[in-house]
PANUBA-469139 format. One record per residue: x negated, y negated, z of N, C-alpha, C in turn. Coordinates in steps of 0.05 Angstrom, whole numbers, plus 32768, in hexadecimal, padded with zeros to 4 digits. Atoms other than C-alpha are relative to their C-alpha. Layout:
N
XYZXYZXYZ;...
//
This chain:
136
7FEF801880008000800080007FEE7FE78000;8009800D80077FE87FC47FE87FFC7FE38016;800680107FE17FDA7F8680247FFF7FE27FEA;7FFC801480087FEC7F477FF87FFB7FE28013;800080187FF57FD77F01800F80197FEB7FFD;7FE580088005800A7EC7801780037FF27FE4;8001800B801B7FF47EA57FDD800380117FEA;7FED7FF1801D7FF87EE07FB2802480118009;7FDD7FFF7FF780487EF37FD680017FED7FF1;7FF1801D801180537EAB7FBB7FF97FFF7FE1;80087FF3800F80327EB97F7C801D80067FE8;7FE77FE2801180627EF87F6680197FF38009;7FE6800A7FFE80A27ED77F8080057FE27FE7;80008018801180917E977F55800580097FEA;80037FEE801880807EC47F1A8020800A7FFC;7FEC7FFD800A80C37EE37F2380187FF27FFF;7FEF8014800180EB7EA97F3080027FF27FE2;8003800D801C80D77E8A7EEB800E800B7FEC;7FF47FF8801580ED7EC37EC480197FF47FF4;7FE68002800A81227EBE7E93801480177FFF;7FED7FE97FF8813B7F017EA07FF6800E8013;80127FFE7FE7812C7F1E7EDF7FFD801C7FFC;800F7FE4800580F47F537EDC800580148011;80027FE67FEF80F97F9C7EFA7FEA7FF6800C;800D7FFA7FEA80D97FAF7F2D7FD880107FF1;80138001801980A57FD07EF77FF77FED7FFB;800D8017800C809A7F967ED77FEB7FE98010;801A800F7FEA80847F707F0F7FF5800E8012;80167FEE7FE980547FA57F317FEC7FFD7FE2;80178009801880377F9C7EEB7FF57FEF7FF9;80098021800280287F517EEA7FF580068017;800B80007FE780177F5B7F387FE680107FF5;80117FF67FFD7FE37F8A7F237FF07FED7FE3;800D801080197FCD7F627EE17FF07FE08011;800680197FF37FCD7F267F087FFB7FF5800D;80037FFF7FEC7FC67F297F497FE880158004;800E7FEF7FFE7F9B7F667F458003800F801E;7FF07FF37FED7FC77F8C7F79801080137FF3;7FEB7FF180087FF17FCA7F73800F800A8018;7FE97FFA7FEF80317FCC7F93801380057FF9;7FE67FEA800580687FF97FA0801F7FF27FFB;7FED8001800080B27FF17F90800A7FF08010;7FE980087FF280CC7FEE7FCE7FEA7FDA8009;800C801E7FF6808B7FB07FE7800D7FE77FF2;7FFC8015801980A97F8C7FA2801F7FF3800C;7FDC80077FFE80F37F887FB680067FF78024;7FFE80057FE080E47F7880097FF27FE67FF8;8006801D800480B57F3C7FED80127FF17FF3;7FED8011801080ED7F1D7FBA80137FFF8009;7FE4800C7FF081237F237FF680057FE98014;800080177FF981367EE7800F7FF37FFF8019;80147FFD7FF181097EFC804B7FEE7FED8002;80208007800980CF7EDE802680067FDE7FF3;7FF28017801780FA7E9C80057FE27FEE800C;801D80127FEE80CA7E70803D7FEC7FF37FF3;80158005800E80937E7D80137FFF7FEB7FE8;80018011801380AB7E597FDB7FF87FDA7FFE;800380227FF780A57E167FF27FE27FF6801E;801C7FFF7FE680667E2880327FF07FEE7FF6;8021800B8009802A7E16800B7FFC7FE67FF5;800380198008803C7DDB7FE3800A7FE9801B;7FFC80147FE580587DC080317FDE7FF48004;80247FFE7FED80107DD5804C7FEF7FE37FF4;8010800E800E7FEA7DB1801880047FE87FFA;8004801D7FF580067D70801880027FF68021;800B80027FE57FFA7D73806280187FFC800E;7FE180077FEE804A7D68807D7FFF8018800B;80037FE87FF480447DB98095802380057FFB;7FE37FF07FFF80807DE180958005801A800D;7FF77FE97FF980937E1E80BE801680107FF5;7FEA7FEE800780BC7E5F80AE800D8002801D;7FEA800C7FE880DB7E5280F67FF87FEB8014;800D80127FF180D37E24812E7FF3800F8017;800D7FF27FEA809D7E35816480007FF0801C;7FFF80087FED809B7E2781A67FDB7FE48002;801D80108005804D7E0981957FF780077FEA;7FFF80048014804F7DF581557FDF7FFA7FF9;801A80018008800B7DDA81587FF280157FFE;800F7FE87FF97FEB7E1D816E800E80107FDE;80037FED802580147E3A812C7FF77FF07FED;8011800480137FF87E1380FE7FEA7FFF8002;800B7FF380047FBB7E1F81117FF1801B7FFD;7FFC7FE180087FC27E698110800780017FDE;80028002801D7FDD7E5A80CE7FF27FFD7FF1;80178009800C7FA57E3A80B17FE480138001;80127FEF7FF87F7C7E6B80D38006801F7FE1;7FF67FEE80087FA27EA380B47FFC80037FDD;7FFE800880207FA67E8780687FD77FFC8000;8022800980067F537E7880717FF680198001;800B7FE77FFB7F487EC68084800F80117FEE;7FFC7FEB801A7F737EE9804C7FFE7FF37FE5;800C800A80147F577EB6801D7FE0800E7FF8;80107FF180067F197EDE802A7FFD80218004;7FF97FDB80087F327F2780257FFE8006801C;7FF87FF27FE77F3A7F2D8075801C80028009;7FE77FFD7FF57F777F528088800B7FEB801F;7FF180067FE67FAA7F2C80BF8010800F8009;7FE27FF47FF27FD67F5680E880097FFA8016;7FF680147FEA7FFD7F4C811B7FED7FF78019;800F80017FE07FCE7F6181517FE27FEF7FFD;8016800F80057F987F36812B800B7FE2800A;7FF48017800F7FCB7EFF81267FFA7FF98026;7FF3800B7FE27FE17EFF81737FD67FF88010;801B800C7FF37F917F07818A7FF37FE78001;8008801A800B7F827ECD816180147FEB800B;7FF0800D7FF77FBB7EAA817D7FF47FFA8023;80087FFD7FE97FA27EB381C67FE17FF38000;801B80107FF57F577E9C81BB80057FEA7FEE;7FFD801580087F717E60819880067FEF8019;7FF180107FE17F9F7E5281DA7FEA7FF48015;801C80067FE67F5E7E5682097FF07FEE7FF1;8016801180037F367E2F81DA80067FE87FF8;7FF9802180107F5D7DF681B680177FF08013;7FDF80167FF87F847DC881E3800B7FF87FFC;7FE8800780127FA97DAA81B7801880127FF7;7FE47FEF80027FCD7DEA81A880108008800F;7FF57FFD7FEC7FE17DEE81ED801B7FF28005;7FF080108006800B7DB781E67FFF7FF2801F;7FFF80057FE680017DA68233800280128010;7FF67FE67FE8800F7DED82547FE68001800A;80177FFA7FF17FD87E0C827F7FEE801A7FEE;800E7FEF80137FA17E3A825C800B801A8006;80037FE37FF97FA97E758286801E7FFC8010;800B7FE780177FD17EA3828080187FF57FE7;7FF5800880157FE17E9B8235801A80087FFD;7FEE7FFE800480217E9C821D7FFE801B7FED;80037FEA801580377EE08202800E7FFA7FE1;7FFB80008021803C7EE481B8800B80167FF9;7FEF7FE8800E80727F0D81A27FF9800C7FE9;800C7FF48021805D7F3B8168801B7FFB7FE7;7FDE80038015808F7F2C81237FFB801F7FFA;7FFA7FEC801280A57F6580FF7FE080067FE7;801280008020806A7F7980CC800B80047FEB;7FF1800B802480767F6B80827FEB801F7FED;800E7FE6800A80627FAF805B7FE87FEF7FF3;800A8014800680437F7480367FF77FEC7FF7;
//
């Protein structure tokens, strides 16, 4: 199973948004693998293009003109975006995130950046609920 970054999720949903007739499930594991240089299954194709994933469509062009945008609201918003930023800088260079990467990294951010604290106390960190994993 194939471990897709967010930029290529956003990518393949763009790709099939454009069409003028909307491609099988085939068709786009065939562009994904042409184009993306990924090969993924059926069911990964049809869990990323459900409205699950819509978020994405609009994330990156938030990010990059610098206004930020979340897929929900956090209790310490600051602390997710920079987990975010973190996150998008480490599968830009082919290191997997999972959850239990995501939440670790979440925790030595808390003890080290005060600003993501938002004012709470360092210790003990706030627990970080794990999300659902995304096949991906």
């Amino acid at each position: 199973m194939a471990k897709l970054t967010l930029i290529q999720k956003k990518d393949l949903r763009a790709w099939h948004k454009k069409q003028l007739t909307k491609p099988s499930l085939k068709q786009t594991a065939a562009y994904a693998l042409r184009e993306l240089n990924v090969k993924i299954h059926d069911s990964q194709i049809s869990r990323l293009l459900s409205n699950k994933f819509e978020a994405l469509d609009t994330l990156e062009a938030a990010y990059l003109s610098g206004k930020g945008c979340k897929l929900r609201v956090g209790q310490y918003s600051t602390l997710e975006e920079i987990l975010y930023r973190w996150q998008v800088e480490m599968e830009s260079r082919g290191v997997p995130t999972t959850g239990e990467v995501l939440q670790a990294q979440a925790v030595k951010i808390w003890r080290t950046v005060e600003a993501a604290r938002e004012g709470a106390s360092v210790e003990p960190p706030p627990y970080f609920r794990p999300q659902v994993a995304s096949p991906i």
